[in-house]
C-alpha positions as CSV (number, residue, x, y, z in Angstrom):
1,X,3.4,-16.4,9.1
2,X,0.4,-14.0,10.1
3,X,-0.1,-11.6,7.5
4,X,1.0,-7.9,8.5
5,X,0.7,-4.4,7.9
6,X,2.4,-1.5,9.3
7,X,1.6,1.9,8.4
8,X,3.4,5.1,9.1
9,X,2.7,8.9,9.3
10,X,5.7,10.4,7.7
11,X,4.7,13.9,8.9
12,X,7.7,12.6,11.5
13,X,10.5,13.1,8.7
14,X,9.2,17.0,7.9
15,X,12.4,17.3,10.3
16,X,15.3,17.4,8.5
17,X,17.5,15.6,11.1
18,X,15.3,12.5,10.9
19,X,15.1,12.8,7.4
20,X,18.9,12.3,6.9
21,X,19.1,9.6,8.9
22,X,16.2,7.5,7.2
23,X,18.0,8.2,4.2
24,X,21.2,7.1,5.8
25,X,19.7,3.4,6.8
26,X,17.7,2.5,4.2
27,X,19.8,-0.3,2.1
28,X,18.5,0.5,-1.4
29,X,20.3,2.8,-3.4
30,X,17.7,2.9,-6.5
31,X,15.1,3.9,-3.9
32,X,17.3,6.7,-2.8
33,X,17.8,7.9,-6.1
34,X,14.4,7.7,-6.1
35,X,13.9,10.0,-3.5
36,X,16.1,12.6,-4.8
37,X,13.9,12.9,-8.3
38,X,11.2,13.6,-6.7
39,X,10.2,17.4,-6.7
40,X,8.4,18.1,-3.7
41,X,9.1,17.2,0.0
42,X,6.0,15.1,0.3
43,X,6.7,12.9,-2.7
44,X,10.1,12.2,-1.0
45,X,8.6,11.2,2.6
46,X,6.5,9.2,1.4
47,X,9.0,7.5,-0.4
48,X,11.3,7.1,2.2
49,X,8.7,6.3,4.7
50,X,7.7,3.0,2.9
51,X,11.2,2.1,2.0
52,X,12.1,2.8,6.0
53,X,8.9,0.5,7.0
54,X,10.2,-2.4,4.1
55,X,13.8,-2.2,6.0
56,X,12.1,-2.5,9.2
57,X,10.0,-5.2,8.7
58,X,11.9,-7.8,6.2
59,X,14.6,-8.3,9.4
60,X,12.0,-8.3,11.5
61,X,10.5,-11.3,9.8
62,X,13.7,-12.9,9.8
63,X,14.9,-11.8,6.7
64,X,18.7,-10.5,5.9
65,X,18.8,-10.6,2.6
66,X,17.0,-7.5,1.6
67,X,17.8,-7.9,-2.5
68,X,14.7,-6.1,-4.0
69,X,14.0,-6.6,-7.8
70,X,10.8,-5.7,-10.1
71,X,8.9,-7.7,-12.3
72,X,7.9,-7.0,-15.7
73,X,4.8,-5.2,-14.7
74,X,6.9,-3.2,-12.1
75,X,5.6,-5.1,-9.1
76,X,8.7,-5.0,-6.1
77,X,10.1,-8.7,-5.2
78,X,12.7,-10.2,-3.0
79,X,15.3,-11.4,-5.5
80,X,16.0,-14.7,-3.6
81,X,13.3,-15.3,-1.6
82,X,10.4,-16.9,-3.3
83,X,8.1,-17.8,0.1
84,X,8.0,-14.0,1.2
85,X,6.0,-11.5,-0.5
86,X,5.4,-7.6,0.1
87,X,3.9,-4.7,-1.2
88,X,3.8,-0.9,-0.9
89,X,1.2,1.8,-1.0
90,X,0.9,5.7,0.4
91,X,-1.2,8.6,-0.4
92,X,-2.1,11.5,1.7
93,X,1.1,11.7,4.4
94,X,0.7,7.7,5.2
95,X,3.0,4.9,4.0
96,X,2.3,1.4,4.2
97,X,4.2,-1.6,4.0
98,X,2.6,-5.4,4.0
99,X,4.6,-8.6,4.2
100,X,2.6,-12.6,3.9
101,X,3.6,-15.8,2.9
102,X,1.7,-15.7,-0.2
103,X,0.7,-12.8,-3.3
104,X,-0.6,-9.8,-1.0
105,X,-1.4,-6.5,-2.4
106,X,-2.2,-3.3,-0.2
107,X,-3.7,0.4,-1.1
108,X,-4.0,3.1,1.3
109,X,-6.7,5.6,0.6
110,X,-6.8,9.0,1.9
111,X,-10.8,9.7,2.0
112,X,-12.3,11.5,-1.0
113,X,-15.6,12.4,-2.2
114,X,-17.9,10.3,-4.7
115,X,-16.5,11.2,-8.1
116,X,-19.0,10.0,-10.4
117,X,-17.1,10.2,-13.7
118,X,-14.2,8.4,-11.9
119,X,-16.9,5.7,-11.2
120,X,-18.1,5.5,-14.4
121,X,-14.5,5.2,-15.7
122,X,-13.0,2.4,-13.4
123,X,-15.8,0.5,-11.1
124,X,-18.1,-2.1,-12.6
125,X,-21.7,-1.8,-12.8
126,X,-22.0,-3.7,-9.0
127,X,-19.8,-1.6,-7.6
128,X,-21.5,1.7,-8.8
129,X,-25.1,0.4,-7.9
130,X,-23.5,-0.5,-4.5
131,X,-22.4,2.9,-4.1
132,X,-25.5,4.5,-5.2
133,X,-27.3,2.7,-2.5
134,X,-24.8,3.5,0.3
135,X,-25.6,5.7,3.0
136,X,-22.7,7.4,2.5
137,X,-21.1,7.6,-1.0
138,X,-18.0,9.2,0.0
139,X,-17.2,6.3,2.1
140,X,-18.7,4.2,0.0
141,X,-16.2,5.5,-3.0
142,X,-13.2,5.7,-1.1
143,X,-14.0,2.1,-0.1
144,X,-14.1,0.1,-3.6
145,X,-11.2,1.9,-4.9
146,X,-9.0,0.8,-1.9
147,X,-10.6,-2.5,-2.6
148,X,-9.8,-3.1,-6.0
149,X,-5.9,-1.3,-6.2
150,X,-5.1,-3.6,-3.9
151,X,-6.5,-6.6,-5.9
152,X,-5.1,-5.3,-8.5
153,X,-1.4,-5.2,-6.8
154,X,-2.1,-8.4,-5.2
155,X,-3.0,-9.8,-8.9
156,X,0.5,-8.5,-9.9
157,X,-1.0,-6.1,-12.8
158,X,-1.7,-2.5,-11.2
159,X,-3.6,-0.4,-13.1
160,X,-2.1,-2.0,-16.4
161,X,-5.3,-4.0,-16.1
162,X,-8.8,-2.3,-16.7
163,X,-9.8,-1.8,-13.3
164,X,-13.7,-1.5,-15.2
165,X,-12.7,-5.6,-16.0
166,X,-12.8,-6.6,-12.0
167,X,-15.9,-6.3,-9.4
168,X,-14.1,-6.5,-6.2
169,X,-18.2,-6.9,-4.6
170,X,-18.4,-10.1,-2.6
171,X,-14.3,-10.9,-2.5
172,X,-13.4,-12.8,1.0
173,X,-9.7,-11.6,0.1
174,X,-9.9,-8.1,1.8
175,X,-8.8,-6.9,5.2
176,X,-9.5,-3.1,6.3
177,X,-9.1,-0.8,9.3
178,X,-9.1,3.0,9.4
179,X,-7.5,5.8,10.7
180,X,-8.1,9.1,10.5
181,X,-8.6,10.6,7.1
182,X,-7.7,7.1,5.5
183,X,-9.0,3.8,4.6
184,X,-6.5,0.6,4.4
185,X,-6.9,-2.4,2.5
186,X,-4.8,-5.3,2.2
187,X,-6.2,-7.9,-0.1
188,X,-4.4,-11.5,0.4
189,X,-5.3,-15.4,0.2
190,X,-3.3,-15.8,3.0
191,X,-5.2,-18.0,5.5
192,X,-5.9,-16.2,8.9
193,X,-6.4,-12.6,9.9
194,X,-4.5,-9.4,9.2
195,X,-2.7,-7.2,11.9
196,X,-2.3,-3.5,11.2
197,X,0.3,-1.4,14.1
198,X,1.3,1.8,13.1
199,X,5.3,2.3,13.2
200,X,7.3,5.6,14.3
201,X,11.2,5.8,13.5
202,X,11.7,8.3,16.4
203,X,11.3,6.3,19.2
């Protein structure tokens, strides 16, 4: 199957009404309990807006059986389904949701400026001369850390691993697109190209 990403504003579920109802559909009760620990409202769309885009998707792709477990590393799995994989990433007020036929990580990045201790801290000698050399460091910034969560979600570690440890320079893994304020990155081996679409539960 081709590889594919939706993403999701979930600036739609500030109303209340639409709130309750993606609450009402969405078949995971952990994740809903979920929901409800988090403190403020934007924790808890975001939440629910990747969980809505999972429940979406996954029957979408043909699948009914929507059992999710976690590994040991906390990494999300279909409990009995081994040829379908997924992953799930927001910041900002965007969710994301990616579903291949093989290991696939995804990070969504809401831009943010150069942070040179940051840099120092998690990106690899490369990757900081790269960004020293870019036009725009910002962009430049916001880039390699897109790149290399979502390595490091496709890998199956997160930041468990030293994010210092991997230079994500020169990968052929990674598939991007913008929108406005954010930078997307799915990082697969997944033969073939990526397609982003942006979803809406209010239709």
């Amino acid at each position: 199957m081709q590889t594919r990403c939706y993403y999701y504003d979930t600036t739609e579920l500030e109303d209340s009404v639409l709130f309750e109802y993606g609450i009402s559909i969405l078949p995971w009760h952990d994740r809903i309990q979920k929901i409800s620990r988090y403190v403020f409202d934007r924790d808890k769309r975001l939440c629910l807006g990747a969980g809505l885009l999972l429940r979406h998707m996954l029957p979408e792709a043909g699948i009914t059986d929507m059992s999710v477990d976690t590994d040991d590393n906390g990494k999300p799995f279909l409990t009995n389904n081994d040829k379908l994989f997924f992953n799930l990433s927001h910041d900002g007020d965007i969710a994301v949701c990616v579903l291949s036929d093989g290991p696939v990580g995804v990070d969504v990045c809401a831009d943010r400026k150069f942070d040179k201790g940051i840099a120092d801290l998690a990106f690899s000698g490369e990757e900081n001369k790269y960004i020293e050399q870019s036009d725009n460091k910002d962009e430049a910034f916001t880039e390699i850390w897109a790149e290399k969560e979502s390595y490091l979600k496709m890998a199956g570690t997160g930041l468990l691993r030293d994010p210092k440890s991997v230079t994500v320079m020169n990968m052929d893994c990674f598939f991007k697109t913008r929108i406005p304020g954010y930078q997307i990155v799915v990082c697969t081996l997944s033969p073939g190209e990526v397609s982003f679409t942006e979803w809406r539960l209010k239709k």
